[in-house]
Biopython code that builds the backbone (N, CA, C, O; Angstrom):
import numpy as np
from Bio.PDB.StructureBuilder import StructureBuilder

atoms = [
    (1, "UNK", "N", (117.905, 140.413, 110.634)),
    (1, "UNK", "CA", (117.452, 139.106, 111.048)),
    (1, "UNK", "C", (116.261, 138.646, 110.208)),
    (1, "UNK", "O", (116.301, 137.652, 109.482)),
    (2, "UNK", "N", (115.289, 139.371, 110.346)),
    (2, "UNK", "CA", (114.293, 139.228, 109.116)),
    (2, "UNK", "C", (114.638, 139.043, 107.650)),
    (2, "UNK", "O", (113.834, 138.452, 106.930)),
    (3, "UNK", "N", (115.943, 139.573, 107.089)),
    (3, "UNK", "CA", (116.313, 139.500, 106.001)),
    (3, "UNK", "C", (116.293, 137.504, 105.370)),
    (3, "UNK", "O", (115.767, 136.818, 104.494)),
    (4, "UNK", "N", (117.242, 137.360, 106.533)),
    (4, "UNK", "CA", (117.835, 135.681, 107.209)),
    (4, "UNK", "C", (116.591, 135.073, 106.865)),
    (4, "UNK", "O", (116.574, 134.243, 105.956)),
    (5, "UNK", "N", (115.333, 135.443, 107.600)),
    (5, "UNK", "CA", (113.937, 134.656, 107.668)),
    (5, "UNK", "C", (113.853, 134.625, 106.156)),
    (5, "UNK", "O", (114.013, 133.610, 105.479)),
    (6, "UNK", "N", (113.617, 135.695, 105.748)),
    (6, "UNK", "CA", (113.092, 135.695, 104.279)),
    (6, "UNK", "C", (113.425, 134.683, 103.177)),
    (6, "UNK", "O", (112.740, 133.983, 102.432)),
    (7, "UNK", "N", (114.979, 134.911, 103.394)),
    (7, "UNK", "CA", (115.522, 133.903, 102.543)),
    (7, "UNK", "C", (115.512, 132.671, 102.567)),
    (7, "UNK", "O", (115.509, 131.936, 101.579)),
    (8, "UNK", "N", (115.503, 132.218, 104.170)),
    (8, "UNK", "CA", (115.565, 130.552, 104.149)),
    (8, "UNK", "C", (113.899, 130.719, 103.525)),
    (8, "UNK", "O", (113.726, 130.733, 102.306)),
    (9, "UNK", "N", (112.972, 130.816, 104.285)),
    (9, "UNK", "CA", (111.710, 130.699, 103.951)),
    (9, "UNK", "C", (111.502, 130.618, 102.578)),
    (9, "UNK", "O", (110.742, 129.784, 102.086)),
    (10, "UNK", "N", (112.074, 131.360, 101.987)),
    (10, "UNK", "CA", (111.824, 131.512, 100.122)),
    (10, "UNK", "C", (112.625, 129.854, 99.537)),
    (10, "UNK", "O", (112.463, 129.330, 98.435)),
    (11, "UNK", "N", (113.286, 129.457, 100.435)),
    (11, "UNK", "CA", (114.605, 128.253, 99.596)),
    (11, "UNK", "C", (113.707, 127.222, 100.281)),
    (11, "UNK", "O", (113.501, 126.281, 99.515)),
    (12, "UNK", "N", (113.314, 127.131, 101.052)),
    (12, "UNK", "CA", (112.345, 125.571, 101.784)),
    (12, "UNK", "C", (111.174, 125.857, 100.721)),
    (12, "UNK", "O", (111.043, 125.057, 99.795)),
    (13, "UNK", "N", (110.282, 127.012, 100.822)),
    (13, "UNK", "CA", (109.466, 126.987, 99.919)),
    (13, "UNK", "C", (109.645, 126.668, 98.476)),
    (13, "UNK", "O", (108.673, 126.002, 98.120)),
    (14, "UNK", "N", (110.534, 126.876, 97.427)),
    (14, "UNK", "CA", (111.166, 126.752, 96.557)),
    (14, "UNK", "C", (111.465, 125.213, 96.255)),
    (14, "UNK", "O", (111.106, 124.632, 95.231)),
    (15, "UNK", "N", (112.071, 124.734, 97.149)),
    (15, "UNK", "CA", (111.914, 123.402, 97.536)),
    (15, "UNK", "C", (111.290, 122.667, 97.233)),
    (15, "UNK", "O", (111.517, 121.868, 96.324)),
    (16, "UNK", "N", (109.559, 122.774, 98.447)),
    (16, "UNK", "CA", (108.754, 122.314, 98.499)),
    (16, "UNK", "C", (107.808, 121.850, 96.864)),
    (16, "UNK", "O", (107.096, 121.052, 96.255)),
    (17, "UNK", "N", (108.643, 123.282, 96.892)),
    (17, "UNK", "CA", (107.649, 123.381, 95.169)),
    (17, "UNK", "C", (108.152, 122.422, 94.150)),
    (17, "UNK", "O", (107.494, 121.586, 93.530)),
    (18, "UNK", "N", (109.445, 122.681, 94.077)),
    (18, "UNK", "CA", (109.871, 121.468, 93.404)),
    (18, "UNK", "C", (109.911, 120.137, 93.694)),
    (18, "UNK", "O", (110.240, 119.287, 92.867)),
    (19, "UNK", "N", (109.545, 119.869, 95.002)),
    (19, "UNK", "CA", (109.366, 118.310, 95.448)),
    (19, "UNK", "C", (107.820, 118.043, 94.821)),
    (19, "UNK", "O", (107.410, 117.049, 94.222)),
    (20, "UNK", "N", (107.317, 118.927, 95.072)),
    (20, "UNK", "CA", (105.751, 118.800, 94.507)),
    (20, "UNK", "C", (106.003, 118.772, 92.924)),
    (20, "UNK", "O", (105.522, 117.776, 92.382)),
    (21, "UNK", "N", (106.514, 119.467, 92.271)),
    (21, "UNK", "CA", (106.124, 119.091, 90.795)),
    (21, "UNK", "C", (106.762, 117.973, 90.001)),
    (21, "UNK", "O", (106.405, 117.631, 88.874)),
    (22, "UNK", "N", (107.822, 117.397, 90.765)),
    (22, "UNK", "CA", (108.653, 116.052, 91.021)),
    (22, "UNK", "C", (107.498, 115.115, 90.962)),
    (22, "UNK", "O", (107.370, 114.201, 90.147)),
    (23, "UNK", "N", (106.736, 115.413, 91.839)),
    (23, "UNK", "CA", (106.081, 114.074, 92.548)),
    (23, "UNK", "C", (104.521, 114.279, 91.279)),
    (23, "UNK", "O", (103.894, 113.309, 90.854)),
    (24, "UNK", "N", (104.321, 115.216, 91.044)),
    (24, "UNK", "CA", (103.173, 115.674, 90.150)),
    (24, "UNK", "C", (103.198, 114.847, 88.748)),
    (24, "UNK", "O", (102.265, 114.388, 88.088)),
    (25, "UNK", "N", (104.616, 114.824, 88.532)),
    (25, "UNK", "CA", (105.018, 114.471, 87.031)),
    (25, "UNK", "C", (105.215, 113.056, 87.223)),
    (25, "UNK", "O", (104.844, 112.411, 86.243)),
    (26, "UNK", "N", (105.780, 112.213, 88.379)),
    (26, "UNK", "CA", (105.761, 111.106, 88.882)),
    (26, "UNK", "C", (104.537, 110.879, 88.609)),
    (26, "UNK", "O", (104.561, 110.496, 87.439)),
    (27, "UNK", "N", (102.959, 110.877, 89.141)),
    (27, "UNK", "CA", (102.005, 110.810, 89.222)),
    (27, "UNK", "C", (101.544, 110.710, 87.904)),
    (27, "UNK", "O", (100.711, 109.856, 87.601)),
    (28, "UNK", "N", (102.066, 111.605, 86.983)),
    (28, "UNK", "CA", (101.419, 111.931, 85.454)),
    (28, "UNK", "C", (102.216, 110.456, 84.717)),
    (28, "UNK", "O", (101.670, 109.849, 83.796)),
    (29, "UNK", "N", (103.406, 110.085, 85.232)),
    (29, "UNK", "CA", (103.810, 109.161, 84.558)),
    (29, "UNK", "C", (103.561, 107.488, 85.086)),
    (29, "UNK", "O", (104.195, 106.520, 84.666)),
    (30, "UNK", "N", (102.576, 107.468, 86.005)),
    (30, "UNK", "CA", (102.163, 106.487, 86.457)),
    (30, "UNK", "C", (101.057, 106.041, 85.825)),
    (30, "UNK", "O", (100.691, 104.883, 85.623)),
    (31, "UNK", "N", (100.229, 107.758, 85.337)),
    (31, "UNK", "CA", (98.923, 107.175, 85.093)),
    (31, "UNK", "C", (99.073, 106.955, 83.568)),
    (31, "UNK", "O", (98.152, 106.325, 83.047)),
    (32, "UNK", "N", (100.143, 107.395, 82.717)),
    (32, "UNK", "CA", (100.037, 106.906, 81.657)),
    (32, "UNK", "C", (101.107, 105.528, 81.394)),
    (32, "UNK", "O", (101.336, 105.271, 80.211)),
    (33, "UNK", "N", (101.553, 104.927, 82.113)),
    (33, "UNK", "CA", (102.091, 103.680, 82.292)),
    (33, "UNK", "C", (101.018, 102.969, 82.664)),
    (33, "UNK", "O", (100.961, 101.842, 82.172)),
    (34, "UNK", "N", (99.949, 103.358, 83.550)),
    (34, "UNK", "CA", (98.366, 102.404, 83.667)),
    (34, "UNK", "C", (98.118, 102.343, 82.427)),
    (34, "UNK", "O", (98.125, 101.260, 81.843)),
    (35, "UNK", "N", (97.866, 103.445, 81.834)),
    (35, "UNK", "CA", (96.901, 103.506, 80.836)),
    (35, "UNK", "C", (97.743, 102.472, 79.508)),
    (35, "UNK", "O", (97.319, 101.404, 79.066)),
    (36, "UNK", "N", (98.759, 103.051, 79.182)),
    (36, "UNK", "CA", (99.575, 102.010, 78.388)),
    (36, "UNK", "C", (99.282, 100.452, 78.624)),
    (36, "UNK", "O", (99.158, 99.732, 77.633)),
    (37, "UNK", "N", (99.162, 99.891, 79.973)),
    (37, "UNK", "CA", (99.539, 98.351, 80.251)),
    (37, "UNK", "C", (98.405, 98.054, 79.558)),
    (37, "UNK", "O", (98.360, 97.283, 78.600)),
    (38, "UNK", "N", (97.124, 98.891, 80.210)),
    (38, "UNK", "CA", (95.970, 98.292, 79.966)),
    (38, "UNK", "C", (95.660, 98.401, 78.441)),
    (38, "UNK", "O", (94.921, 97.564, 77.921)),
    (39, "UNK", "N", (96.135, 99.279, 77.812)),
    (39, "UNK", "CA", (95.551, 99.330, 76.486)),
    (39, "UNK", "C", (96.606, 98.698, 75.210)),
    (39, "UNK", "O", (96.461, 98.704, 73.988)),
    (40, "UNK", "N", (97.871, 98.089, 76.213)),
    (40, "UNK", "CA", (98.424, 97.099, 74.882)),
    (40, "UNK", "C", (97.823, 95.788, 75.106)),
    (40, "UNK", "O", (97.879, 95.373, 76.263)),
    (41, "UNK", "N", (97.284, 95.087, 74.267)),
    (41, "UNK", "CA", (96.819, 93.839, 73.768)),
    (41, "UNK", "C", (97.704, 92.651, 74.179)),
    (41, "UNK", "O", (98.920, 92.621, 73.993)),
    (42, "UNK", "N", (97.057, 91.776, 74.697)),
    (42, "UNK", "CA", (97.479, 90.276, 74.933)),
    (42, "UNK", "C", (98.854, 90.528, 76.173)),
    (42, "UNK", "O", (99.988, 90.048, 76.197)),
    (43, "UNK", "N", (98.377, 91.178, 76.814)),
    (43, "UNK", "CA", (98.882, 91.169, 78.417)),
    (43, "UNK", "C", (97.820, 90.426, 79.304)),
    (43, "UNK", "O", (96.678, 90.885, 79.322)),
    (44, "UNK", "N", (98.074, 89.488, 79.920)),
    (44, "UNK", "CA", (97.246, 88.488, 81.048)),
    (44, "UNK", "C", (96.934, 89.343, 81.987)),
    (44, "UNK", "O", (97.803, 90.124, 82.376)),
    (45, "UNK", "N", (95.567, 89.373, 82.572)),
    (45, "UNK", "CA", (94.970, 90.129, 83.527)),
    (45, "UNK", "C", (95.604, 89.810, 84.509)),
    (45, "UNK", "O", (95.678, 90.681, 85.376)),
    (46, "UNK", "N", (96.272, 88.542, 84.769)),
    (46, "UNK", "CA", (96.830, 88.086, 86.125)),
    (46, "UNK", "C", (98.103, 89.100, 86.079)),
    (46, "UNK", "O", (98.746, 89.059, 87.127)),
    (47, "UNK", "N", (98.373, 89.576, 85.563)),
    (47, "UNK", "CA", (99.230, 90.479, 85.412)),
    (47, "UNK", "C", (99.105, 91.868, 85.602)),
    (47, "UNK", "O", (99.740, 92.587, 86.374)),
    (48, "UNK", "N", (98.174, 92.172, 84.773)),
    (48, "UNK", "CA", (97.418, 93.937, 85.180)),
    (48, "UNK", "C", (97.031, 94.028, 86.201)),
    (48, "UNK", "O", (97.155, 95.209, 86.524)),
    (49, "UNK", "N", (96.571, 93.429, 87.033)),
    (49, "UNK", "CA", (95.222, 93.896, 87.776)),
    (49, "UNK", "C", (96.337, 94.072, 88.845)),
    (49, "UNK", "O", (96.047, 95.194, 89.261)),
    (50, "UNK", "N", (97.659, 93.596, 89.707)),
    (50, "UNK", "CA", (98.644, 93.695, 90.457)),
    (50, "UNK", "C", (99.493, 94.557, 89.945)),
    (50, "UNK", "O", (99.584, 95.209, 90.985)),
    (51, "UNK", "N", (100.305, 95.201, 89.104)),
    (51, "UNK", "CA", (100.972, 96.086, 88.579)),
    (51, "UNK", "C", (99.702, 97.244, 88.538)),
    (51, "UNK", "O", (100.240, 98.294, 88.889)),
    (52, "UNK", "N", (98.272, 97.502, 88.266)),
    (52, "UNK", "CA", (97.889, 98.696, 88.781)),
    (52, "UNK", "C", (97.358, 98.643, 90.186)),
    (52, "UNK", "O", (97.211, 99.737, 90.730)),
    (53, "UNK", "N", (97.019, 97.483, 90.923)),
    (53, "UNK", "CA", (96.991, 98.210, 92.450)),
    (53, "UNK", "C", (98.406, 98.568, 92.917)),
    (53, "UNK", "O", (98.436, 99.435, 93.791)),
    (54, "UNK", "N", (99.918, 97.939, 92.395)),
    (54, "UNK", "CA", (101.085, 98.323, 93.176)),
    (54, "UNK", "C", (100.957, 99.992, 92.566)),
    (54, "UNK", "O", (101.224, 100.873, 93.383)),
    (55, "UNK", "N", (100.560, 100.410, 91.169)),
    (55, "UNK", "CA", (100.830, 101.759, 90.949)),
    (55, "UNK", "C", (99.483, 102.700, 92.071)),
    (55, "UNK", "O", (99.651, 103.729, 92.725)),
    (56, "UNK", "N", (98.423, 101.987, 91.947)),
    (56, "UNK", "CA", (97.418, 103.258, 92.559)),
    (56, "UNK", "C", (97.527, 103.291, 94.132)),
    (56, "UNK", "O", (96.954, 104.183, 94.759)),
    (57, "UNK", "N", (98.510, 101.992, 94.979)),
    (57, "UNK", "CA", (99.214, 102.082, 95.674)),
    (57, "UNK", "C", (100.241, 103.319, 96.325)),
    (57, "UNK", "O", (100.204, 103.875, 97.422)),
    (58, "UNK", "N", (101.066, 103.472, 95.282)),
    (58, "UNK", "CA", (102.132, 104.349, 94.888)),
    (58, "UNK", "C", (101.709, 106.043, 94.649)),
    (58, "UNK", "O", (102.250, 107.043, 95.122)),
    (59, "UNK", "N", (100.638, 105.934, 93.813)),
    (59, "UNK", "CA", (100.137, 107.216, 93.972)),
    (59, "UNK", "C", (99.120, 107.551, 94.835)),
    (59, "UNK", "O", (98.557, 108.598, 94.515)),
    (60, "UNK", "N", (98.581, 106.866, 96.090)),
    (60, "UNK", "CA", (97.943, 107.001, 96.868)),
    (60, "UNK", "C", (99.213, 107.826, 97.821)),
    (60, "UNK", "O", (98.997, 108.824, 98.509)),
    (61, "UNK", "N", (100.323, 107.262, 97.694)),
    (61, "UNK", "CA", (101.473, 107.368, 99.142)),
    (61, "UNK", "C", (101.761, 109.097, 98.556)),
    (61, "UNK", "O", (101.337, 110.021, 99.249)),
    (62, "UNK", "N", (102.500, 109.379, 97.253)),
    (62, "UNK", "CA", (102.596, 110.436, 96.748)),
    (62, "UNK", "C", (101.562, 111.319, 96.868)),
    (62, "UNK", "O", (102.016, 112.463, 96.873)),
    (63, "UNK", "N", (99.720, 111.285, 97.022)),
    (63, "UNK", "CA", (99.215, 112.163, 97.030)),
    (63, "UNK", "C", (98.712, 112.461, 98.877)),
    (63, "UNK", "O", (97.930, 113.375, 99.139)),
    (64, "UNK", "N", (99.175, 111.741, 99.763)),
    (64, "UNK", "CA", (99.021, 112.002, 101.245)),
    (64, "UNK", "C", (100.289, 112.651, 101.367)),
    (64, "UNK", "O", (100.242, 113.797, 101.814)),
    (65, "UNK", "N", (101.769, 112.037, 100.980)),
    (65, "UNK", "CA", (102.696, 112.908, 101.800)),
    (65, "UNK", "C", (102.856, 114.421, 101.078)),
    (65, "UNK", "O", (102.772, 115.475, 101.709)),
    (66, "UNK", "N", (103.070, 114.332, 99.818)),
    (66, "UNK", "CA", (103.250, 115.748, 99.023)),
    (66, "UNK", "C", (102.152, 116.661, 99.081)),
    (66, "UNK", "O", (102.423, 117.784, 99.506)),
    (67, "UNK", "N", (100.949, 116.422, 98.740)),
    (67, "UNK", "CA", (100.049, 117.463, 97.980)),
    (67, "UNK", "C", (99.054, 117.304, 99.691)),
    (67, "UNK", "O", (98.468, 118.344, 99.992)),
    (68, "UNK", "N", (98.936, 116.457, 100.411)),
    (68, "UNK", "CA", (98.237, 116.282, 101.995)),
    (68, "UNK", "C", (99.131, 116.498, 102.936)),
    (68, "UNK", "O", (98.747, 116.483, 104.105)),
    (69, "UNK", "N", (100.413, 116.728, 102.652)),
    (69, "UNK", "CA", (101.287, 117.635, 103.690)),
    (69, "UNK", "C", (101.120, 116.292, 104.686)),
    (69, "UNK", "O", (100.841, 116.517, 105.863)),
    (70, "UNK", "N", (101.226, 115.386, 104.399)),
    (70, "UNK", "CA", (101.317, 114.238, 105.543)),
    (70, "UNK", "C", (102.677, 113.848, 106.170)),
    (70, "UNK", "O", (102.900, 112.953, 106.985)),
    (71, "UNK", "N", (103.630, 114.825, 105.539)),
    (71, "UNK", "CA", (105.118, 114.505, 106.157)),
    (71, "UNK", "C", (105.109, 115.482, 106.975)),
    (71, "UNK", "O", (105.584, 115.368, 108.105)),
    (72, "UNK", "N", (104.406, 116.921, 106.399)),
    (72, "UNK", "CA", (105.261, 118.076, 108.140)),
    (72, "UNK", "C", (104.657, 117.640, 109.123)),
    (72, "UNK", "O", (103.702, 116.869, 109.210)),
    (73, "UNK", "N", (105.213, 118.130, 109.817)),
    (73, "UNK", "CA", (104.944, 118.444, 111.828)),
    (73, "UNK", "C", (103.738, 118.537, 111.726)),
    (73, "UNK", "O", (103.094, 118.801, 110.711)),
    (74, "UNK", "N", (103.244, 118.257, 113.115)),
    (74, "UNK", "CA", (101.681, 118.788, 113.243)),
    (74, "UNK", "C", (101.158, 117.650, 112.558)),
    (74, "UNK", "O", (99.983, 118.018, 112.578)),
    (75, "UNK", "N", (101.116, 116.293, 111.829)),
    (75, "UNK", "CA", (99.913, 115.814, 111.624)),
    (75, "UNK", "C", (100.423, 114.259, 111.497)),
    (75, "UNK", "O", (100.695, 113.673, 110.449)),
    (76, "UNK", "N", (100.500, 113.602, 113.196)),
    (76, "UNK", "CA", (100.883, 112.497, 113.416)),
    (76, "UNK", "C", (100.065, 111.882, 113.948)),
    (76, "UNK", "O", (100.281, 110.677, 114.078)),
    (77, "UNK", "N", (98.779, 112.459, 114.478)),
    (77, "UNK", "CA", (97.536, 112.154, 114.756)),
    (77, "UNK", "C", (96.827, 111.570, 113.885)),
    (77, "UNK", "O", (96.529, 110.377, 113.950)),
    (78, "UNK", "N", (96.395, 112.541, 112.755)),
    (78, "UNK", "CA", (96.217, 112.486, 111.891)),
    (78, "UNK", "C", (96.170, 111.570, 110.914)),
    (78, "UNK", "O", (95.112, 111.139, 110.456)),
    (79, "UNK", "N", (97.680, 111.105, 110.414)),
    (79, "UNK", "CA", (98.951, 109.911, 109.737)),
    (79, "UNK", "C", (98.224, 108.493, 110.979)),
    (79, "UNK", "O", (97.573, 107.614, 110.413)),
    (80, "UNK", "N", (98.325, 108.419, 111.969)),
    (80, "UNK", "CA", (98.048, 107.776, 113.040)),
    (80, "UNK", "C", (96.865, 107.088, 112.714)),
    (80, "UNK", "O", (97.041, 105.925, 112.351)),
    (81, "UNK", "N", (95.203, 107.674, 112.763)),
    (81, "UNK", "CA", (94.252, 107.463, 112.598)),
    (81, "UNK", "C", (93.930, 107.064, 111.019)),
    (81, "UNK", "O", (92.884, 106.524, 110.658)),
    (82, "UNK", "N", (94.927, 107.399, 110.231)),
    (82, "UNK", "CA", (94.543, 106.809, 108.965)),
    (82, "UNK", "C", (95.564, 105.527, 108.788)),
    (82, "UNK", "O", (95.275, 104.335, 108.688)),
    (83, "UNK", "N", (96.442, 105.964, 108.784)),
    (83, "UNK", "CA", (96.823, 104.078, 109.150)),
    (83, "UNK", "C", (96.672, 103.041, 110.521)),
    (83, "UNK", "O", (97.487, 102.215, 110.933)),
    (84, "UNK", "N", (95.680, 103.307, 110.919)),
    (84, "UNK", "CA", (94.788, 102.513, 112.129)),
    (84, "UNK", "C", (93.597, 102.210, 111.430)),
    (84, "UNK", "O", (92.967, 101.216, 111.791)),
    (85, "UNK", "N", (93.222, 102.831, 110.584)),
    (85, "UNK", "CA", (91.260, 102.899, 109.574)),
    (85, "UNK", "C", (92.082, 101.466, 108.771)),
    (85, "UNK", "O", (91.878, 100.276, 109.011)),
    (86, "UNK", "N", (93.277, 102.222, 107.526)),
    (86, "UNK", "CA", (93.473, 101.469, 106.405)),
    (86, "UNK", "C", (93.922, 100.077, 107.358)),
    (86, "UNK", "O", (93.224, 99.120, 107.021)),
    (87, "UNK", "N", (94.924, 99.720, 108.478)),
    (87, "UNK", "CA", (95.298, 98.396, 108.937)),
    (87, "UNK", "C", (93.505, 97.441, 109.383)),
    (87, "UNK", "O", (93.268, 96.249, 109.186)),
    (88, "UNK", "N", (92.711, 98.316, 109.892)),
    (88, "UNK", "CA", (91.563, 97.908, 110.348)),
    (88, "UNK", "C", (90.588, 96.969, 109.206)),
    (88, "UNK", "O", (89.869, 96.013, 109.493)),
    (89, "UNK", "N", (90.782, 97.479, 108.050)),
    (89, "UNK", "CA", (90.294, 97.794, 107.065)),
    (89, "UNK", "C", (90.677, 96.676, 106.273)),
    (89, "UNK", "O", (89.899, 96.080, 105.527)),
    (90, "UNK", "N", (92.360, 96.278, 106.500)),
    (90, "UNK", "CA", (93.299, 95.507, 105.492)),
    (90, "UNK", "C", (92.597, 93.613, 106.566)),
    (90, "UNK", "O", (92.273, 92.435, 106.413)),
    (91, "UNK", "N", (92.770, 94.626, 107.466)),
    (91, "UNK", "CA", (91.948, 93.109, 108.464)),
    (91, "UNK", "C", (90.647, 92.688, 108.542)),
    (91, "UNK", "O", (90.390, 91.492, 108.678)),
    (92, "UNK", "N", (89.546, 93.772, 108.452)),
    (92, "UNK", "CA", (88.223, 92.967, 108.410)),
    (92, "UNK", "C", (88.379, 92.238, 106.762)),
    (92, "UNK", "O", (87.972, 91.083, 106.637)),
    (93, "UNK", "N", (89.128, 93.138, 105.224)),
    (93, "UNK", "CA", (89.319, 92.013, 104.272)),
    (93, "UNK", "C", (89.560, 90.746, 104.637)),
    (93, "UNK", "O", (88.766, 89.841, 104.894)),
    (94, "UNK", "N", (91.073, 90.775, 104.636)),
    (94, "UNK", "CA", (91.385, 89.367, 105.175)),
    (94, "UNK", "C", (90.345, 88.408, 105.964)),
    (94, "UNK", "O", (89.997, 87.343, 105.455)),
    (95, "UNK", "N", (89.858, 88.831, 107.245)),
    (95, "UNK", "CA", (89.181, 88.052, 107.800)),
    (95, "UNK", "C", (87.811, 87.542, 106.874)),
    (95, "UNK", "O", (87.206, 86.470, 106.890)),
    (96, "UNK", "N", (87.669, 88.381, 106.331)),
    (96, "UNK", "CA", (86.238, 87.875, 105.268)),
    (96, "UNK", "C", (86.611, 86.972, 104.411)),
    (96, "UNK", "O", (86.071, 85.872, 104.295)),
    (97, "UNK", "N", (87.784, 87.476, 103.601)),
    (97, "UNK", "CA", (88.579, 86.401, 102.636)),
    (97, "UNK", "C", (88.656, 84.923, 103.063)),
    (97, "UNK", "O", (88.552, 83.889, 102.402)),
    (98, "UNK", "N", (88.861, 85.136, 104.315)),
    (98, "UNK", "CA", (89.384, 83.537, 105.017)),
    (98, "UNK", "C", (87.948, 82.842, 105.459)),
    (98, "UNK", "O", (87.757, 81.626, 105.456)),
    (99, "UNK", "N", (86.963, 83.856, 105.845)),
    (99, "UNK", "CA", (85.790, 83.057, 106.262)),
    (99, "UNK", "C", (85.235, 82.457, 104.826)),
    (99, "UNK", "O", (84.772, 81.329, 104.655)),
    (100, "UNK", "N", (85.418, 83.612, 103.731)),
    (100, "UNK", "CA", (84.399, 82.875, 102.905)),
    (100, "UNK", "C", (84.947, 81.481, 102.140)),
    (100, "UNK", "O", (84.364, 80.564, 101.563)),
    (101, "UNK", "N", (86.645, 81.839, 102.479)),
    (101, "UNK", "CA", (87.261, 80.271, 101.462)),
    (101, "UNK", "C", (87.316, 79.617, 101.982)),
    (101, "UNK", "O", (87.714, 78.607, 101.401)),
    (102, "UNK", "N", (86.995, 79.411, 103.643)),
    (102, "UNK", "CA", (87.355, 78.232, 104.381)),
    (102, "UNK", "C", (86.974, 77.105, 104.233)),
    (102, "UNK", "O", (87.394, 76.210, 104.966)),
]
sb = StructureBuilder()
sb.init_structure("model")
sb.init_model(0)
sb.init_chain("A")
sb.init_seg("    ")
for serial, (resi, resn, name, xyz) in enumerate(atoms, 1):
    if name == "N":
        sb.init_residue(resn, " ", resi, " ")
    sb.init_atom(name, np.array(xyz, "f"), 0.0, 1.0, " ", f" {name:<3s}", serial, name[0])
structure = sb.get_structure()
């Protein structure tokens, strides 16, 4: 029976590992797609400055669920209280945004 344990345990782990270096190399190819936009010439800022918050976006999500274990069990509390901070957060912006352009 222990044998059984061993093995699944070794193939989820195995897994894991490779979802992580998936997501690692994802990450590596985000930041040199930043780095590219910004450093080819005569691209409109109205342009950069939204294509790198959608990427540091993107690798914000990749470095909570993969490498912060924010997908297993056990941390919905957790997941919970940080998207309650960031929605809190997305709202006192806004509300400032709107007071100051009104």
């Amino acid at each position: 029976m222990t044998n059984q344990t061993d093995s699944f345990k070794k193939q989820q782990n195995k897994e894991e590992m490779k979802r992580m270096v998936i997501s690692f190399a994802l990450m590596i190819l985000l930041t040199v797609i930043a780095f590219a936009v910004v450093a080819a010439g005569g691209i409109p800022s109205m342009f950069i400055v939204p294509v790198l918050l959608i990427m540091a976006a993107i690798q914000v999500a990749f470095q909570l669920y993969y490498f912060m274990h924010m997908k297993d069990k056990g941390h919905g509390m957790p997941a919970t209280l940080m998207y309650g901070g960031i929605w809190a957060a997305l709202l006192t912006l806004g509300g400032l945004l709107i007071i100051s352009w009104w």
